[in-house]
BALOBA-1460 file (C-alpha; in Angstrom, 3 decimals):
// residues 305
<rec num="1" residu="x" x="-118.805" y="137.614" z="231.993"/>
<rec num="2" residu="x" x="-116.743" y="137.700" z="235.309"/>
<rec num="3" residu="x" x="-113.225" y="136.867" z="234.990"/>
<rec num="4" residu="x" x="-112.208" y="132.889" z="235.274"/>
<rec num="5" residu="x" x="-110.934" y="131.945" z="238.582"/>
<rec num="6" residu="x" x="-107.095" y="130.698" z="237.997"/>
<rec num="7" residu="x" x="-107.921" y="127.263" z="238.447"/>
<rec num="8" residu="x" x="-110.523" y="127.256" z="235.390"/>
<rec num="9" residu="x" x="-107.242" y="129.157" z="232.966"/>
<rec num="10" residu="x" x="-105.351" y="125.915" z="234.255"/>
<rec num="11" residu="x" x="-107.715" y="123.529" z="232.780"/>
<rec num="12" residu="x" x="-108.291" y="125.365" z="229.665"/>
<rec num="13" residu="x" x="-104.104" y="125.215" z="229.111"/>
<rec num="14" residu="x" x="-103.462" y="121.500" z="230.439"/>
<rec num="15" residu="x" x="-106.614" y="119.281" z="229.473"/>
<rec num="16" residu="x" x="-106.748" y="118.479" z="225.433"/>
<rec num="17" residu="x" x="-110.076" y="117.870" z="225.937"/>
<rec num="18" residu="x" x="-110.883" y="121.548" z="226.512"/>
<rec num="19" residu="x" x="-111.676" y="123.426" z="223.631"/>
<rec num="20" residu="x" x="-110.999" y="127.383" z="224.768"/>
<rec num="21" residu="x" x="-108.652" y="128.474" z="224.427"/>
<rec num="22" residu="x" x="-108.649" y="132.814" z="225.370"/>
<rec num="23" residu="x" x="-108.796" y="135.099" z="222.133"/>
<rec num="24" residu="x" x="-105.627" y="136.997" z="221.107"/>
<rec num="25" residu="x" x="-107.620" y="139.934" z="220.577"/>
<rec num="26" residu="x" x="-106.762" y="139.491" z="216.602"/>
<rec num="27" residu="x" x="-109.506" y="138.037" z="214.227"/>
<rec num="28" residu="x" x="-108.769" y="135.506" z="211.950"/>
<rec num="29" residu="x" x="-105.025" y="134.477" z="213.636"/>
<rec num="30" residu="x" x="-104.529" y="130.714" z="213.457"/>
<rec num="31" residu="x" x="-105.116" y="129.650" z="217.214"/>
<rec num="32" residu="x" x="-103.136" y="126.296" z="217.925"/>
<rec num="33" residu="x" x="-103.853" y="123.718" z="221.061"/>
<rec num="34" residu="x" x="-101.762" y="120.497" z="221.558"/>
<rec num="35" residu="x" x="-99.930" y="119.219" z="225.008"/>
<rec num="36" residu="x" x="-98.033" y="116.368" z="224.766"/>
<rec num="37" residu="x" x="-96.941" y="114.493" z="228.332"/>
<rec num="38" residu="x" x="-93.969" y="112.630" z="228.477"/>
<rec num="39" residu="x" x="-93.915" y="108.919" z="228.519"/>
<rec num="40" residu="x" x="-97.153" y="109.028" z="226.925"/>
<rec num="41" residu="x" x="-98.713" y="109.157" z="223.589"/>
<rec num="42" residu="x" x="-98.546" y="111.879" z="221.114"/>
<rec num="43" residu="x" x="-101.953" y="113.929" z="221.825"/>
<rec num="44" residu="x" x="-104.137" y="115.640" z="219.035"/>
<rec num="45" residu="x" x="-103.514" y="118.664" z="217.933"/>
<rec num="46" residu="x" x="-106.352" y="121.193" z="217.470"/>
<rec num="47" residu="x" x="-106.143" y="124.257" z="214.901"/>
<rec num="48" residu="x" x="-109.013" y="127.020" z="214.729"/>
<rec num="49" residu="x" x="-109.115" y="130.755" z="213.607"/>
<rec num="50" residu="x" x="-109.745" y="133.260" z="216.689"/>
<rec num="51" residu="x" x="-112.809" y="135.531" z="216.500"/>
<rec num="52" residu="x" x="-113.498" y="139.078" z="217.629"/>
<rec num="53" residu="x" x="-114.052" y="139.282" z="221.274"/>
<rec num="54" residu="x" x="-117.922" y="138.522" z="221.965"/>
<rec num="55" residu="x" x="-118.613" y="136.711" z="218.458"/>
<rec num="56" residu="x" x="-119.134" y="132.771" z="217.706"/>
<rec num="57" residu="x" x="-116.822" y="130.405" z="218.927"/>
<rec num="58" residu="x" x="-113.232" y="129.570" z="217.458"/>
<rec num="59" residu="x" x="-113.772" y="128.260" z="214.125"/>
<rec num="60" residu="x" x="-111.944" y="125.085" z="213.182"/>
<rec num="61" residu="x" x="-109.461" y="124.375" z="210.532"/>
<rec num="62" residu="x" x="-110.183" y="121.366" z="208.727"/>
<rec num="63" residu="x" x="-107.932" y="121.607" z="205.699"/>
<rec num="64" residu="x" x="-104.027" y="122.263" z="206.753"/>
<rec num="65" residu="x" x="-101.537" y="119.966" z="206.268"/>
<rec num="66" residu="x" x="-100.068" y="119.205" z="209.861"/>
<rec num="67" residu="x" x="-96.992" y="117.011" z="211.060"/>
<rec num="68" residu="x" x="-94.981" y="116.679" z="214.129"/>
<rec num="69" residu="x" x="-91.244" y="116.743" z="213.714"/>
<rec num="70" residu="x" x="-88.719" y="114.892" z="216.576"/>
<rec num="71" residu="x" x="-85.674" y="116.867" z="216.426"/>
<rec num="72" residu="x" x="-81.981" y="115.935" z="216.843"/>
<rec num="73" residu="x" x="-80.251" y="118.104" z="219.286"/>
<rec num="74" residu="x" x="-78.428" y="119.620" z="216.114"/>
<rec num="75" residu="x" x="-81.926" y="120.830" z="215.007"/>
<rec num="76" residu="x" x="-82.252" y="118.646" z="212.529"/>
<rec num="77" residu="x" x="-85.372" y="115.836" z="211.666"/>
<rec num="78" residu="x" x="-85.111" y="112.387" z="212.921"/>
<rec num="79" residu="x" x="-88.351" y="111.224" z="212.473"/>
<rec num="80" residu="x" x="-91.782" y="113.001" z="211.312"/>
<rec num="81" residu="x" x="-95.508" y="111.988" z="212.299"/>
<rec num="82" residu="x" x="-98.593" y="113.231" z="210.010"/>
<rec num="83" residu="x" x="-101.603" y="114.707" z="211.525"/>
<rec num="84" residu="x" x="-104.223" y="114.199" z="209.639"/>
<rec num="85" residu="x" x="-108.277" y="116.004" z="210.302"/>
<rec num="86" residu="x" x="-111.528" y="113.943" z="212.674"/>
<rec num="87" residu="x" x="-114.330" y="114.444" z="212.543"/>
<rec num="88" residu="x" x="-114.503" y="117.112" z="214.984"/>
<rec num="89" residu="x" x="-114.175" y="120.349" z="213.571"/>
<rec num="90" residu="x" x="-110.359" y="121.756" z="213.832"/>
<rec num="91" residu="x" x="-108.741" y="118.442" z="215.406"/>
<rec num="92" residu="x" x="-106.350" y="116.421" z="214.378"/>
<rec num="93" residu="x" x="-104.386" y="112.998" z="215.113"/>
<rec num="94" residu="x" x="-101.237" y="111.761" z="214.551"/>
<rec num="95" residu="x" x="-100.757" y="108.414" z="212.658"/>
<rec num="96" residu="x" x="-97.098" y="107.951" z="214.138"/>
<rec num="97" residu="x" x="-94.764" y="105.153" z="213.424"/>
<rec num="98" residu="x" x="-93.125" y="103.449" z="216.062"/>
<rec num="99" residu="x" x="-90.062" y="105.993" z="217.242"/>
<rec num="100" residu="x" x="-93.157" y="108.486" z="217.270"/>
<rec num="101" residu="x" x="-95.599" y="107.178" z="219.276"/>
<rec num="102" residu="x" x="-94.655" y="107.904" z="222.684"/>
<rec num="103" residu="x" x="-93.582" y="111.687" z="224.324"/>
<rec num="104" residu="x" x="-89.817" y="111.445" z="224.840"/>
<rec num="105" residu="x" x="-88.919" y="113.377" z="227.836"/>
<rec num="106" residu="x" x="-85.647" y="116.066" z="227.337"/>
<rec num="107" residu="x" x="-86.101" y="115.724" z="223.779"/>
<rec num="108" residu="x" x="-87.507" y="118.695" z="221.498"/>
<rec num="109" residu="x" x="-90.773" y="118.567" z="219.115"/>
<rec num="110" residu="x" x="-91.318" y="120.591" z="216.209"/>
<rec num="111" residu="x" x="-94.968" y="121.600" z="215.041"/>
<rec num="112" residu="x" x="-95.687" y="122.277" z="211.230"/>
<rec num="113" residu="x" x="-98.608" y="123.487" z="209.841"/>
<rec num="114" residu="x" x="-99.514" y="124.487" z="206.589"/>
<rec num="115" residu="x" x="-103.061" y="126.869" z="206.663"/>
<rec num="116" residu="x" x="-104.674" y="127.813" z="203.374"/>
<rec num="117" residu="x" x="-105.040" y="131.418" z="203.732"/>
<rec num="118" residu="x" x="-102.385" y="132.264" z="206.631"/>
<rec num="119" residu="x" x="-99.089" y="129.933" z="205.476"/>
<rec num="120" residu="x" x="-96.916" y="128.523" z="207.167"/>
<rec num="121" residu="x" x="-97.522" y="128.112" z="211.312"/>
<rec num="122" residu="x" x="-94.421" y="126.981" z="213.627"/>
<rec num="123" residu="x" x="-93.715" y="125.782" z="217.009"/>
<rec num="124" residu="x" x="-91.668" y="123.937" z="219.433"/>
<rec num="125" residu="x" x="-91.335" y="122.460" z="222.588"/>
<rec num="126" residu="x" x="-88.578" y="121.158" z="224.849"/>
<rec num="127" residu="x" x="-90.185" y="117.846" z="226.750"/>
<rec num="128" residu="x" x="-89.762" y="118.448" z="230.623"/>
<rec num="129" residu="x" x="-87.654" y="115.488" z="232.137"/>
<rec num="130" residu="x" x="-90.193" y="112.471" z="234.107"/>
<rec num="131" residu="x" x="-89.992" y="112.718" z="237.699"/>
<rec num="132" residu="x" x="-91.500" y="110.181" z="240.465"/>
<rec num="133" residu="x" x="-93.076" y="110.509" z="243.670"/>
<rec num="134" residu="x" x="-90.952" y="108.400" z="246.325"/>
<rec num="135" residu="x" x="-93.518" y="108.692" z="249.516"/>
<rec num="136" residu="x" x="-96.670" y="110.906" z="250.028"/>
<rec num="137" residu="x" x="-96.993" y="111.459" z="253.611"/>
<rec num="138" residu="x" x="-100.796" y="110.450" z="253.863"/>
<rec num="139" residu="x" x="-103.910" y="109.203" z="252.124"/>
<rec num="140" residu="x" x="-106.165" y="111.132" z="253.762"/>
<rec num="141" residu="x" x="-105.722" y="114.243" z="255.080"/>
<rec num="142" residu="x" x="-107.753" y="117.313" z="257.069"/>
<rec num="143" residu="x" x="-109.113" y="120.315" z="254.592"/>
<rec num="144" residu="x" x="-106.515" y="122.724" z="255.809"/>
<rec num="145" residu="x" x="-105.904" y="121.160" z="258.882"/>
<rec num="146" residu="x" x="-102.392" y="121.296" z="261.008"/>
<rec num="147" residu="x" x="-100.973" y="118.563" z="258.716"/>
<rec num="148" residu="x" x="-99.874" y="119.190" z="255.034"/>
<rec num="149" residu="x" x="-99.840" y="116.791" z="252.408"/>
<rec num="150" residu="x" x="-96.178" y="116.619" z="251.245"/>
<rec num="151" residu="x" x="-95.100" y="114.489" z="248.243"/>
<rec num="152" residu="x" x="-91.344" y="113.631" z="248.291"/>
<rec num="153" residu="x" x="-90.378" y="113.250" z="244.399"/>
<rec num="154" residu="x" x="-87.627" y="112.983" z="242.255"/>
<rec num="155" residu="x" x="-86.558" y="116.016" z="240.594"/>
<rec num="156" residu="x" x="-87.642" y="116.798" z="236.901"/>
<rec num="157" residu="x" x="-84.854" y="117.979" z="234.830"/>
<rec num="158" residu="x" x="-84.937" y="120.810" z="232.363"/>
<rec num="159" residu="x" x="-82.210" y="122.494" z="230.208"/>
<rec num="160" residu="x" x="-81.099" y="125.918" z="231.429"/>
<rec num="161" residu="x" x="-83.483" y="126.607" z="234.611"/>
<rec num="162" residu="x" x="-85.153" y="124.935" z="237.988"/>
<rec num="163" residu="x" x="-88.312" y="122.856" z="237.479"/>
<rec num="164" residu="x" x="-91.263" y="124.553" z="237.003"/>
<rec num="165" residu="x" x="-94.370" y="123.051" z="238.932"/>
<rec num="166" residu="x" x="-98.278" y="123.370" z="239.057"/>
<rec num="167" residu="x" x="-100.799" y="121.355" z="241.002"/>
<rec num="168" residu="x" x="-104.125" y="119.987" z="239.154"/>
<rec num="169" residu="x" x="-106.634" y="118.360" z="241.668"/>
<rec num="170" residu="x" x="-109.806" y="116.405" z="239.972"/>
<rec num="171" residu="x" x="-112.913" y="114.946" z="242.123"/>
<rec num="172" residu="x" x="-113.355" y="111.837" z="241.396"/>
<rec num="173" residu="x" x="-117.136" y="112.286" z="243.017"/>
<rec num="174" residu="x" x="-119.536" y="111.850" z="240.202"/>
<rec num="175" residu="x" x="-121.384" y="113.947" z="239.731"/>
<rec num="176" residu="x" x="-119.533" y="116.477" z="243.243"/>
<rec num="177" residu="x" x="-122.093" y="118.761" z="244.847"/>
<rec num="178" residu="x" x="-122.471" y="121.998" z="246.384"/>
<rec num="179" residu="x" x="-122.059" y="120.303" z="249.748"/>
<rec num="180" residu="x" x="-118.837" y="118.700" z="248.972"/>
<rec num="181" residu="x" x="-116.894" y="122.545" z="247.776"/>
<rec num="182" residu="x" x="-114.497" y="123.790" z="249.856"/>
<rec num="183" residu="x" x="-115.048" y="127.261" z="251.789"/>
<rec num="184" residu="x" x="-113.476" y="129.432" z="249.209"/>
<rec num="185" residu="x" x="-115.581" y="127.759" z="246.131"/>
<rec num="186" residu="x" x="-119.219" y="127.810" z="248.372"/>
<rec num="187" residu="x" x="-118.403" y="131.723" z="248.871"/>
<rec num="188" residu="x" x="-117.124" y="132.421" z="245.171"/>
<rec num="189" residu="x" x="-120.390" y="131.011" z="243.917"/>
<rec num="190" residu="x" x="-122.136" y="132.768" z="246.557"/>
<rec num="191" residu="x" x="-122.199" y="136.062" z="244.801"/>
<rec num="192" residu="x" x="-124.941" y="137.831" z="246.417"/>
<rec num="193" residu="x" x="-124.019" y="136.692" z="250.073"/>
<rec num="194" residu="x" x="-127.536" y="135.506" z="250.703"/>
<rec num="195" residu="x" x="-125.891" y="132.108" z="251.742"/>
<rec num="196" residu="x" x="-128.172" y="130.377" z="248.646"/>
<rec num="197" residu="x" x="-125.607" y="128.198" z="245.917"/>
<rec num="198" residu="x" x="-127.187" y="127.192" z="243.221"/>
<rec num="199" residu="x" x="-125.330" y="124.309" z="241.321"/>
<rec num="200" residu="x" x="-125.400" y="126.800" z="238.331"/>
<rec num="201" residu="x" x="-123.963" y="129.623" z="238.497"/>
<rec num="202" residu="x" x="-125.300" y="131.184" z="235.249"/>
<rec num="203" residu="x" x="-121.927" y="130.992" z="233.913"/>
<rec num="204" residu="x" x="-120.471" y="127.459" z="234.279"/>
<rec num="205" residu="x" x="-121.916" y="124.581" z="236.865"/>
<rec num="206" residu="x" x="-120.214" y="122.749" z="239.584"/>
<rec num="207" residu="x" x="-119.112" y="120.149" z="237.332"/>
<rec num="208" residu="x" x="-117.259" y="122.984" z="235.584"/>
<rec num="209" residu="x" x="-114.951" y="123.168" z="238.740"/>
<rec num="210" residu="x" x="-114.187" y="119.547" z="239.322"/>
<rec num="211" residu="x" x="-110.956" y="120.233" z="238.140"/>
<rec num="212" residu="x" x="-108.607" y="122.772" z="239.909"/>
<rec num="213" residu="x" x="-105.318" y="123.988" z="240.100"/>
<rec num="214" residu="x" x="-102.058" y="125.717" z="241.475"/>
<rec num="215" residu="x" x="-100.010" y="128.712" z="240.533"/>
<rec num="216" residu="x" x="-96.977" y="127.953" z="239.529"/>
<rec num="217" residu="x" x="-94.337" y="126.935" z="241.534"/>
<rec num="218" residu="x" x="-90.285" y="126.731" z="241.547"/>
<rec num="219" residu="x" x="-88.524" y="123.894" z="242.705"/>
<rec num="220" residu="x" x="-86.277" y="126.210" z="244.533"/>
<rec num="221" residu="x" x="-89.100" y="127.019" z="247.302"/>
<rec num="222" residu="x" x="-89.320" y="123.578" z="247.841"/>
<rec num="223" residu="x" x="-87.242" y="121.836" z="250.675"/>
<rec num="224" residu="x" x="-84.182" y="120.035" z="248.793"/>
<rec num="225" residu="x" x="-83.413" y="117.009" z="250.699"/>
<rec num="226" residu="x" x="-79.949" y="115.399" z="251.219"/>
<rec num="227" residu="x" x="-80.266" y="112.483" z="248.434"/>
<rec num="228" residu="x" x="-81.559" y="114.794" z="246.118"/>
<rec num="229" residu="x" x="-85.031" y="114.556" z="246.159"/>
<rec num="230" residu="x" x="-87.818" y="117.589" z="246.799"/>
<rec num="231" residu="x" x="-90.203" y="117.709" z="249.547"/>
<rec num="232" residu="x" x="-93.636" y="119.147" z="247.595"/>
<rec num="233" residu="x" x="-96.425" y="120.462" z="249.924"/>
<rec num="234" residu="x" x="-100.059" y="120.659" z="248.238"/>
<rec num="235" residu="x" x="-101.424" y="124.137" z="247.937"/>
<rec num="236" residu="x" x="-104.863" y="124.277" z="249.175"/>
<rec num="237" residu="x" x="-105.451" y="126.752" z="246.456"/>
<rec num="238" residu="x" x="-105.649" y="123.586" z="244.494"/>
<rec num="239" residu="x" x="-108.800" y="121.943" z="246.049"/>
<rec num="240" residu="x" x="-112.045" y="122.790" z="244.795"/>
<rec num="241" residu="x" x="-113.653" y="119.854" z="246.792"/>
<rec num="242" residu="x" x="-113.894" y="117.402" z="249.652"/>
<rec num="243" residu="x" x="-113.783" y="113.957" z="249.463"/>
<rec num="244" residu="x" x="-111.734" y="111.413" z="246.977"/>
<rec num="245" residu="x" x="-109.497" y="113.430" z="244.758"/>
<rec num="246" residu="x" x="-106.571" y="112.706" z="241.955"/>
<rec num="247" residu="x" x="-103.816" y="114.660" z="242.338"/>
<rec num="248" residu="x" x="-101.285" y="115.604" z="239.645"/>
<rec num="249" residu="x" x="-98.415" y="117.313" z="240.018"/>
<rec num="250" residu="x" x="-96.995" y="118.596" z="236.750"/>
<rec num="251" residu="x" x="-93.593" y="119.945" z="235.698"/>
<rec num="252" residu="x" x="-94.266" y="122.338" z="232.489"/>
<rec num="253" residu="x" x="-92.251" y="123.641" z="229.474"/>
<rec num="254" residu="x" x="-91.690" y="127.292" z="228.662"/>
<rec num="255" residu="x" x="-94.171" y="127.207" z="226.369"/>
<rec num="256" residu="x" x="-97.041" y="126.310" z="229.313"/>
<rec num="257" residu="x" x="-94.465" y="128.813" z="231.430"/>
<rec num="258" residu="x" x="-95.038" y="131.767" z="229.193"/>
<rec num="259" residu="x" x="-98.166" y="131.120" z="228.558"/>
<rec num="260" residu="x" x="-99.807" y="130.574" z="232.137"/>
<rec num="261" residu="x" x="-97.286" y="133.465" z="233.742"/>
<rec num="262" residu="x" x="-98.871" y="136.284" z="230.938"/>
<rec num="263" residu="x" x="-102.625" y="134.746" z="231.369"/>
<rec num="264" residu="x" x="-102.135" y="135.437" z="235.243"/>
<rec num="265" residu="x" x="-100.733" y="138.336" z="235.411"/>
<rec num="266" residu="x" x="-103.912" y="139.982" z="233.065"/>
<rec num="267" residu="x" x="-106.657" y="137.848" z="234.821"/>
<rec num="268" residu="x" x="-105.618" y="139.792" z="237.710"/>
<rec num="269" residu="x" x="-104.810" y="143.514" z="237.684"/>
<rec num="270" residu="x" x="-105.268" y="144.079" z="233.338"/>
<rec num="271" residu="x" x="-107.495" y="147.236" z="232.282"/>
<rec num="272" residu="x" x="-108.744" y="144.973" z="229.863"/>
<rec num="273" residu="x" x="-112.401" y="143.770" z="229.692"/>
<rec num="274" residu="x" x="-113.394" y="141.339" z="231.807"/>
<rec num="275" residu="x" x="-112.982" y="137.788" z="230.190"/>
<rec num="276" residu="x" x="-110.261" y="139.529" z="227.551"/>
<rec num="277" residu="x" x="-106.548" y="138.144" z="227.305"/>
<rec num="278" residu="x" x="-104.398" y="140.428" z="225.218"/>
<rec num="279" residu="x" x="-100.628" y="140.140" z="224.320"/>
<rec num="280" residu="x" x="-100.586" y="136.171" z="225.721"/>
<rec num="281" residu="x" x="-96.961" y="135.527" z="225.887"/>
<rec num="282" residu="x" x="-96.770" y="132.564" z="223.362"/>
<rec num="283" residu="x" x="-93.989" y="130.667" z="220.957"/>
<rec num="284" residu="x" x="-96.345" y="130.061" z="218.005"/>
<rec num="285" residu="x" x="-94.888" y="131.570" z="215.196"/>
<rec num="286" residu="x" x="-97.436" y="133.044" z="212.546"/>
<rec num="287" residu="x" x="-100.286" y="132.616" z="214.926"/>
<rec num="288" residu="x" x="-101.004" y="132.238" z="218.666"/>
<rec num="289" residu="x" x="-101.942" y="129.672" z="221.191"/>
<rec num="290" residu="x" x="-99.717" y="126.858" z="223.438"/>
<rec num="291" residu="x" x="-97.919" y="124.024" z="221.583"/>
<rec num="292" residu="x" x="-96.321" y="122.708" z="225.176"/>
<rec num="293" residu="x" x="-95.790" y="120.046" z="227.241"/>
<rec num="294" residu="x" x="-95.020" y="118.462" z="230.719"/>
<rec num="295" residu="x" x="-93.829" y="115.538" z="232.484"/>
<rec num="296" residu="x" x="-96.553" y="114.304" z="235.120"/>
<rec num="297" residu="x" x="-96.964" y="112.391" z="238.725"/>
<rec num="298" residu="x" x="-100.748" y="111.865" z="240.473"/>
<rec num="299" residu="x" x="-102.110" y="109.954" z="243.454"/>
<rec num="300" residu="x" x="-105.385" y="109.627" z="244.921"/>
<rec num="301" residu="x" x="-106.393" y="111.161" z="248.298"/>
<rec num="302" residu="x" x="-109.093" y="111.502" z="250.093"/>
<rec num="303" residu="x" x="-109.884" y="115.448" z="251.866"/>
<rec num="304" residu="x" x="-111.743" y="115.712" z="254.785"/>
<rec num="305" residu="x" x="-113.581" y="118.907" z="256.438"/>
C-alpha cells in the first residue's frame, strides 16, 4: 500500500464519518475518534482496539461506559453528557441535556471512558474560538490562474498561541470524474505514465478524493489587516477537482495540531513501512487516537480550468 496523499490523512482526522483512523503500532491499545465543532452539536464518539499492522480492521468497543464532561475553567465539572453504544460497532452518542447539546467555543471538554480490560481512558480538548468570513473576493475563480481566492475573516481566538488553520475542499459533483481532477490528482493516479486513469486506482476510487485538504497554516503568514481581520488565500494544494466546490476553512485545537503535525512529518520522510504511523503525537491518556476539535467557516465556489 502506497502512502496516503496528505489530503486523504486530513479526512481521516476531521470527518466523524471516517472510520480509520492510522494504527499506533501497539495491539490491543484503546483507539479513540470524536471531533466536536463549535457552535454545533456534540458529535459521536467512536472507541475500537488497534490491531497489528496488516491484520483485520479496528475492532469496536461496544461495552465501556463513556461520558463527556464540560469543565469550569477551575477544572472542575459543570455539567456531564452520557454516551451511550449504536448499533454500529464501537460508536457512541451522547444523550445531552440542554447546557450540553451544543460545542461551546473557548470552553474545555473532558472525555471519560471506562474499557473492560484496559481501565480508565482520558482526554481533553480546548474548543477553538468561532470566526467569520467578512468578504470572499470571488465566486468563481481560474484553477491556478493570476487571481487568488482570498477570504477576509475574523480572527479565531485560542488561549496561549496564533490560530492554527487548515483548508478542506469537497466537490459537490456527484458522482466527480476523472475529467473534472486537477493536474496534480490526473498525474498521481497516473502511476505508470501511460496517460490511461482509471477511476480506480486499486487502492481507493475517485470518490475517495472528493474531499481534500491543506497543510496547516498560522495566522501569522496571513496578511493582518488594520481592523483586525486576516486576509486568507486558498492553497491550491487543497483542490482535488474542478467545478462547484465547498470550502471550509477550519481553525483546530492542539489535539488536531499534534496530531496532524506528527502524521505529516512520518507520511513524508519516516523509515517506517509504507502506510505505518508510529509514535502519533496524541493527548489520549491510556490509549491513542484524536479527541479534538475546531471552530469552522465554508462557502461554495465554483473552479475553472
Amino acid at each position: 500500500m502506497r502512502p496516503l496523499p496528505f489530503f486523504l490523512v486530513l479526512l481521516a482526522a476531521l470527518l466523524p464519518a471516517c472510520d480509520a483512523l492510522p494504527d499506533s503500532g501497539t495491539a490491543g491499545e484503546v483507539v479513540v475518534e470524536a471531533f466536536f465543532v463549535a457552535g454545533e452539536p456534540l458529535a459521536d464518539l467512536s472507541l475500537r482496539r488497534s490491531v497489528a499492522l496488516g491484520s483485520q480492521p479496528n475492532t469496536g468497543i461496544n461495552d465501556a461506559q463513556a461520558r463527556v464532561e464540560l469543565l469550569r475553567a477551575d477544572g472542575s465539572v459543570e455539567a456531564t453528557c452520557p454516551y451511550t453504544p449504536q448499533t454500529i460497532a464501537g460508536r457512541y452518542q451522547g444523550t445531552c441535556g440542554a447546557s450540553m447539546r451544543i460545542v461551546l467555543p473557548l470552553r474545555r471538554y473532558r472525555l471519560v471512558a471506562e474499557v473492560p480490560g484496559t481501565g480508565m481512558v482520558r482526554a481533553e480538548t480546548l474548543v477553538p474560538g468561532v470566526f467569520q468570513i467578512i468578504t470572499s473576493s470571488a465566486d468563481t475563480v481560474v484553477y491556478q490562474g493570476p487571481e487568488r481566492l482570498t477570504y477576509t475573516v475574523s480572527r479565531s481566538a485560542y488561549p496561549g498561541r496564533n490560530a492554527i488553520f487548515l483548508f478542506t475542499t469537497e466537490s459537490l459533483l456527484n458522482p466527480p470524474t476523472i475529467r473534472d481532477a486537477v493536474p496534480f490528482v490526473r498525474s498521481f493516479l497516473d502511476r505508470d505514465n501511460d496517460g490511461q486513469i482509471d477511476d480506480d486506482d486499486g487502492d481507493f476510487t475517485l470518490d475517495d478524493l472528493r474531499i481534500g485538504g491543506s497543510p496547516l497554516l498560522n495566522e501569522a503568514n496571513y496578511e493582518r489587516n488594520a481592523d483586525g481581520t486576516l486576509s486568507i488565500r486558498l492553497p491550491w494544494i487543497a483542490v482535488a477537482f474542478l467545478g462547484p466546490n465547498r470550502i471550509a476553512i477550519n481553525a483546530v485545537d492542539d489535539n488536531i495540531n499534534d496530531f496532524l503535525r506528527s502524521a505529516d512529518v512520518q507520511q513524508g520522510g519516516s523509515t517506517s513501512s509504507p502506510g505505518e504511523i508510529l509514535n502519533i503525537l496524541d493527548h489520549v491518556d491510556n490509549g491513542t487516537g484524536v479527541f479534538g476539535s475546531y471552530a469552522r467557516v465554508s462557502r461554495d465556489v465554483f473552479i475553472r480550468e
